[in-house]
N, CA, C and O of each residue as an XYZ file, in Angstrom:
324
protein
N     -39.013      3.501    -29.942
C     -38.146      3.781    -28.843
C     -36.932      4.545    -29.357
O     -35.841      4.031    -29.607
N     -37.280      5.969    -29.500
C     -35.920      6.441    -29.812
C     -34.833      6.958    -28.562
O     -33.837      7.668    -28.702
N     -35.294      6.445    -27.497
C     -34.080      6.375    -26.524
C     -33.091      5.429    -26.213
O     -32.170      5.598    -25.414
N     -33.283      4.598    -26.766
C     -32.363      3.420    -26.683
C     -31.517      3.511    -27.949
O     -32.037      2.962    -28.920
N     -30.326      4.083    -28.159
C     -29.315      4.373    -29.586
C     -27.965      3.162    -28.473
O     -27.833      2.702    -27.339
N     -27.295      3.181    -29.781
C     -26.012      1.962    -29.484
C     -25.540      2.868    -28.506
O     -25.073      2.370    -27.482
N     -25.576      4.459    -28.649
C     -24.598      5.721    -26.892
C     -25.075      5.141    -26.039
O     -24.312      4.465    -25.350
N     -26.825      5.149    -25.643
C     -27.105      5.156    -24.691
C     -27.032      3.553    -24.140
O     -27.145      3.249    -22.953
N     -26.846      2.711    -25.109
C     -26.273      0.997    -24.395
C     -24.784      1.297    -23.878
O     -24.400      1.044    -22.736
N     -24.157      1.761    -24.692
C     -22.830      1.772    -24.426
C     -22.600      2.574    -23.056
O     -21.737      2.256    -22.238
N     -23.282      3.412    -22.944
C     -22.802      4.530    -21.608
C     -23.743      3.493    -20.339
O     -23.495      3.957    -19.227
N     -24.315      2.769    -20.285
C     -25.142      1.813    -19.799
C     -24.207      0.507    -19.161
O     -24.085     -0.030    -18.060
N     -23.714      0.361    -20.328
C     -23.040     -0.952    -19.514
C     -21.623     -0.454    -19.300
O     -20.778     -1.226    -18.846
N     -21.368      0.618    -19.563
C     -19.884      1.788    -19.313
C     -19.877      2.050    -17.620
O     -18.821      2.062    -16.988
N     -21.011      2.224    -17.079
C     -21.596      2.264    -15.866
C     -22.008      1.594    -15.241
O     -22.094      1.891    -14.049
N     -22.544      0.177    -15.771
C     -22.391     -1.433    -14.891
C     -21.503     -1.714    -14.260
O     -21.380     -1.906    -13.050
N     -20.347     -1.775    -15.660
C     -19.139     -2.046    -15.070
C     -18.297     -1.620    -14.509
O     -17.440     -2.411    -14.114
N     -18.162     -0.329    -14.244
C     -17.697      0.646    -13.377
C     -17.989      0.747    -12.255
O     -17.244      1.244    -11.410
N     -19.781      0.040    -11.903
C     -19.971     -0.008    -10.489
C     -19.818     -1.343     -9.780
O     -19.828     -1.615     -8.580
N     -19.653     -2.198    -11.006
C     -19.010     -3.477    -10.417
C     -17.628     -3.887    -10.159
O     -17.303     -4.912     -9.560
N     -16.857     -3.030    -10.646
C     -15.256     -2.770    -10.189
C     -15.421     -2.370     -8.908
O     -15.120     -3.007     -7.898
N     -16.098     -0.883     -9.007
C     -15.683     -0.162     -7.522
C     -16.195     -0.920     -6.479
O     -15.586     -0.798     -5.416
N     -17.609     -2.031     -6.497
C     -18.148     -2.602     -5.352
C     -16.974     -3.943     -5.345
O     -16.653     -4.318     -4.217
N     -16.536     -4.437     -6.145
C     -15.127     -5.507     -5.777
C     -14.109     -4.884     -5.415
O     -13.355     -5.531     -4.689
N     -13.814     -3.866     -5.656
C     -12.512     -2.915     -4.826
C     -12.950     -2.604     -3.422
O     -12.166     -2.478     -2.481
N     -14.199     -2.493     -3.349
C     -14.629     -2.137     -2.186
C     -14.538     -3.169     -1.061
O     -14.340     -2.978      0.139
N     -14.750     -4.431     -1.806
C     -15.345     -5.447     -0.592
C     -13.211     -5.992     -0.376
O     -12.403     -6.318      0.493
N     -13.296     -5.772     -1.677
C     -11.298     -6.146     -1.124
C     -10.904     -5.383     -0.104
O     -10.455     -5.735      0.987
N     -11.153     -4.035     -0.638
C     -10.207     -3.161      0.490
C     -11.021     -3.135      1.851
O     -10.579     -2.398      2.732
N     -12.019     -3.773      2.073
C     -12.920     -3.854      3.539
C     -12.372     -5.213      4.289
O     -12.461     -5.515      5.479
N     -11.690     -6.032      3.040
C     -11.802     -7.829      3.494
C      -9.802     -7.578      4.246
O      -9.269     -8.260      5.121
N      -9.211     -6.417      3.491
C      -7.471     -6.192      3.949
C      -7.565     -5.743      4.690
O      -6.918     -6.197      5.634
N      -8.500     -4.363      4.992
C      -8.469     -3.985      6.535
C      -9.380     -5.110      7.687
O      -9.339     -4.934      8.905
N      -9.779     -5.686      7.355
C     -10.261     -6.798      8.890
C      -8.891     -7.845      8.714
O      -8.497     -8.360      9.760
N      -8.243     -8.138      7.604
C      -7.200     -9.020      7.418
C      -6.437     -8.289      8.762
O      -6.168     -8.821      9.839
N      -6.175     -6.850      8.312
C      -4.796     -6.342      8.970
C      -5.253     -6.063     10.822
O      -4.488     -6.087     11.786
N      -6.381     -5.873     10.805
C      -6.974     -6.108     12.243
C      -7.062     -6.949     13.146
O      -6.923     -6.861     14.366
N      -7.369     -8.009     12.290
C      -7.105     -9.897     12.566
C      -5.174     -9.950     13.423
O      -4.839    -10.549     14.445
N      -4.345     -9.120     12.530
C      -3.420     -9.739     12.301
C      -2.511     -9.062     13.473
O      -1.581     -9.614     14.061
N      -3.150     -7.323     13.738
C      -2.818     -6.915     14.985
C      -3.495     -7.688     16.260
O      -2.723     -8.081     17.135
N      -4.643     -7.882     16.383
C      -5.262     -8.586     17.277
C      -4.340    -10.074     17.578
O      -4.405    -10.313     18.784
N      -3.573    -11.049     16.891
C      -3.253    -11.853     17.120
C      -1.330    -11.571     17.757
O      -0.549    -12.320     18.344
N      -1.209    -10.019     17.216
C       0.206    -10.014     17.914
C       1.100    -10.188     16.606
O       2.282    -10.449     16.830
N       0.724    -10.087     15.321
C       1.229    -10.602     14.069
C       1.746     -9.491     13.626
O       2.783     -9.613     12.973
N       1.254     -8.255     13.817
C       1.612     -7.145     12.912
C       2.602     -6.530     13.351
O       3.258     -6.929     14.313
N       2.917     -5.140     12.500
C       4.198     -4.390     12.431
C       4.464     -3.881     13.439
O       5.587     -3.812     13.939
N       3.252     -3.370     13.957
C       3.162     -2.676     15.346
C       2.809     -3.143     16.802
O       2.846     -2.550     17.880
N       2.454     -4.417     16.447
C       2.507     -5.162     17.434
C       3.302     -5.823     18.447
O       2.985     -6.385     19.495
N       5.030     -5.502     17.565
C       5.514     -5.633     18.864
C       5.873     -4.750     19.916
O       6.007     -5.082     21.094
N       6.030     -3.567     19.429
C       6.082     -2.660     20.129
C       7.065     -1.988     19.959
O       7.862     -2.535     19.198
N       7.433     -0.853     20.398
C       8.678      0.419     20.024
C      10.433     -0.394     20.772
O      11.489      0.239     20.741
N      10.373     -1.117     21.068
C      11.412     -1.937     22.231
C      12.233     -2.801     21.813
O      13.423     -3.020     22.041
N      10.823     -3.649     20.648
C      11.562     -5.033     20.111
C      12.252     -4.790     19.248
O      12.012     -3.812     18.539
N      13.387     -5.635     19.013
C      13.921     -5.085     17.656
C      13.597     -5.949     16.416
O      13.142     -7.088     16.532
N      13.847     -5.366     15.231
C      13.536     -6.508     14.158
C      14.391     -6.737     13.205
O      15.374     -5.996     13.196
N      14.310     -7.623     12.313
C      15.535     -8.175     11.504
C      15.162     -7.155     10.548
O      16.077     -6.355     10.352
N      14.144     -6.942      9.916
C      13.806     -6.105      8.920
C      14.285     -4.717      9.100
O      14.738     -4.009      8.200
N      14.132     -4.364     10.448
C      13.988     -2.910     10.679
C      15.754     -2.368     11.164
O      16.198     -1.220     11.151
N      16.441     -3.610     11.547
C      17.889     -3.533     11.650
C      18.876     -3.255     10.559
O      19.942     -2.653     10.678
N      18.222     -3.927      9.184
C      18.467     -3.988      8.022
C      18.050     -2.172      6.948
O      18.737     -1.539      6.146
N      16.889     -1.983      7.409
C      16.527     -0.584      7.138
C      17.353      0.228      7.311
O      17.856      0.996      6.490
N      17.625      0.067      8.825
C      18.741      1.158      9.839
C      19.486      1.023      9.326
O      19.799      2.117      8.857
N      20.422     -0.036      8.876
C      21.867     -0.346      8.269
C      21.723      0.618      7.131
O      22.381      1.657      7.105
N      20.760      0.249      6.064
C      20.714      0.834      4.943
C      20.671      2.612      5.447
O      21.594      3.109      4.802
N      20.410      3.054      5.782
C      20.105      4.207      5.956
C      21.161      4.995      6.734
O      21.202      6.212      6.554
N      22.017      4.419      7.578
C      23.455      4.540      7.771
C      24.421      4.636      6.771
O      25.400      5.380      6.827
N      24.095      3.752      5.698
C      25.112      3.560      4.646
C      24.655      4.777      3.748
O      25.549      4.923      2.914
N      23.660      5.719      3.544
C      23.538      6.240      2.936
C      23.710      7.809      3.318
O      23.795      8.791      2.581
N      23.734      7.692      4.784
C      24.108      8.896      5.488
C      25.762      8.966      5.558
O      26.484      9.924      5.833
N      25.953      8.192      5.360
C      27.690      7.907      5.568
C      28.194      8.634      4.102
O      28.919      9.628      4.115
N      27.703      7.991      2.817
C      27.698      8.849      1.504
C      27.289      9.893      1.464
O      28.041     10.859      1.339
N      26.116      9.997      1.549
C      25.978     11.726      1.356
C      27.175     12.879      2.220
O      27.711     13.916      1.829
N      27.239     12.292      3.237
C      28.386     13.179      4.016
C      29.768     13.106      3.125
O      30.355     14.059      2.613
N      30.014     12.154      3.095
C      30.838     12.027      2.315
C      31.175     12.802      0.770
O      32.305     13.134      0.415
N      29.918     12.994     -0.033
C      29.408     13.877     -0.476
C      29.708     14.910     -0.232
O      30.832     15.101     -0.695
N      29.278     15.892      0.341
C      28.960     16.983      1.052
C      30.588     17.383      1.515
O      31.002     18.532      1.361
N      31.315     16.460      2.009
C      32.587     16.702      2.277
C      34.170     16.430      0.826
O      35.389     16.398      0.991
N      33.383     16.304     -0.341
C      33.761     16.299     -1.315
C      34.625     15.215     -1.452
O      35.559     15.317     -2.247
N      34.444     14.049     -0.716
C      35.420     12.660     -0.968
C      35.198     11.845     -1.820
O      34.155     11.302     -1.457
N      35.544     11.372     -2.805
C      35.327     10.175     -3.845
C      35.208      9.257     -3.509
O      36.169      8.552     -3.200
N      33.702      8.787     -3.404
C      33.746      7.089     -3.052
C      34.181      6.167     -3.942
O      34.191      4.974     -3.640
């Protein structure tokens, strides 16, 4: 059997395991999207409450993002914070 050399084991199980990563990445990233489907369906998710509600998280964003528009202008208007 001169087809079987230590390359051709090695490139062998180089390719087992490579297709046994990608089929566990696979079944994860199939098992997060029904997670995140689950989670809109129950009213749980980001977007689920809708454009109206407000959120603690997203109040906190805004803040931040005020504070940083406030600097850059500030910036821009050559003031030393």
């Amino acid at each position: 059997m001169a087809f079987i050399t230590p390359d051709v084991i090695a490139a062998a199980v180089a390719l087992t395991a490579l297709s046994i990563i990608s089929l566990v990445a696979l079944r994860g990233w199939r098992d997060w999207l029904q997670l995140k489907r689950e989670e809109l369906a129950a009213g749980h998710g980001p977007l689920a409450q809708g454009p109206g509600v407000s959120h603690a998280g997203s109040r906190i964003e805004i803040a931040d993002i005020k504070e940083r528009l406030r600097k850059l202008e500030a910036i821009a208007a050559g003031v030393d914070l």
